[in-house]
N, C-alpha and C positions, 0 to 999 in steps of 0.2 A: 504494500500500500504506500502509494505516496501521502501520504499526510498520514497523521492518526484519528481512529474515530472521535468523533463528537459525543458528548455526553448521553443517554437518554432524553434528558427533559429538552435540552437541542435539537434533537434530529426529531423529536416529536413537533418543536416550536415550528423546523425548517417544512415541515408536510403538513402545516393547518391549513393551508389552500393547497386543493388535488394538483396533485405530479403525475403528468404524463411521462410511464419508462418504460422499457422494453428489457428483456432476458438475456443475458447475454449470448447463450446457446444457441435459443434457438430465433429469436429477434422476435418473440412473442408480445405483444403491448400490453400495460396494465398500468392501474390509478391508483396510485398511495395518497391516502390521504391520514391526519391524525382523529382519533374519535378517544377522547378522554386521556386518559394513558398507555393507550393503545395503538398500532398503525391498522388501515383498514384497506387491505389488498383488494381490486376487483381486476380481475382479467379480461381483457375486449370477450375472450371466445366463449366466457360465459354471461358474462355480467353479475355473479355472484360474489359476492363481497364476502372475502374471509379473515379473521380477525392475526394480527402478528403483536406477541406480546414481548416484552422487553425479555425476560426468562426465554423465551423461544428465537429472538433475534440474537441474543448474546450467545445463547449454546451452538447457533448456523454460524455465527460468525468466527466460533473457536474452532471450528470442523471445517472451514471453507479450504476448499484444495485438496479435500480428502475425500475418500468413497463413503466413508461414514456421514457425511451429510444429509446426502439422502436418503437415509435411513432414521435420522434424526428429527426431520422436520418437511412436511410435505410444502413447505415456500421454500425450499433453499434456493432456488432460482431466481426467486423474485429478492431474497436478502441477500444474492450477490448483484444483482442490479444494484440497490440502494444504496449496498457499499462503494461501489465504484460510481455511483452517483454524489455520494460523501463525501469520498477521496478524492476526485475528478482523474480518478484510473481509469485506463480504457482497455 
């Protein structure tokens, strides 16, 4: 990572207005937005909005690079977007 992550209550402050991002795999699009203390994932190809909690963002983010990610948390794709949306890694 080029930078280091931002705090929780930061990276919640920076998605209070929706973030149009894509996957980095597979260039899938989807809307982070903040809802409480929470991030709230919705995917173009469903439009279902699913919840990412700081416990489940931290745990993707310590597994990122690894095969255990996805085994870990069914968004690791979408909380390697945000990270390298954070980072301004590409």
């Amino acid at each position: 990572m080029a930078h280091p992550l931002p705090r929780w209550r930061e990276i919640c402050f920076r998605y209070r207005v929706p973030k149009d991002l894509r996957t980095r795999a597979r260039e899938l699009p989807f809307t982070v937005i903040t809802d409480g203390d929470a991030l709230q994932i919705t995917p173009e190809s469903t439009g279902k909005t699913r919840p990412l909690t700081q416990r489940e963002f931290e745990r993707g983010v310590a597994l990122l690079g690894s095969s255990s990610i996805t085994a870990a948390t069914q968004n690791a794709s979408y909380i390697e977007a945000i990270v390298l949306d954070l980072t301004g890694d590409d």
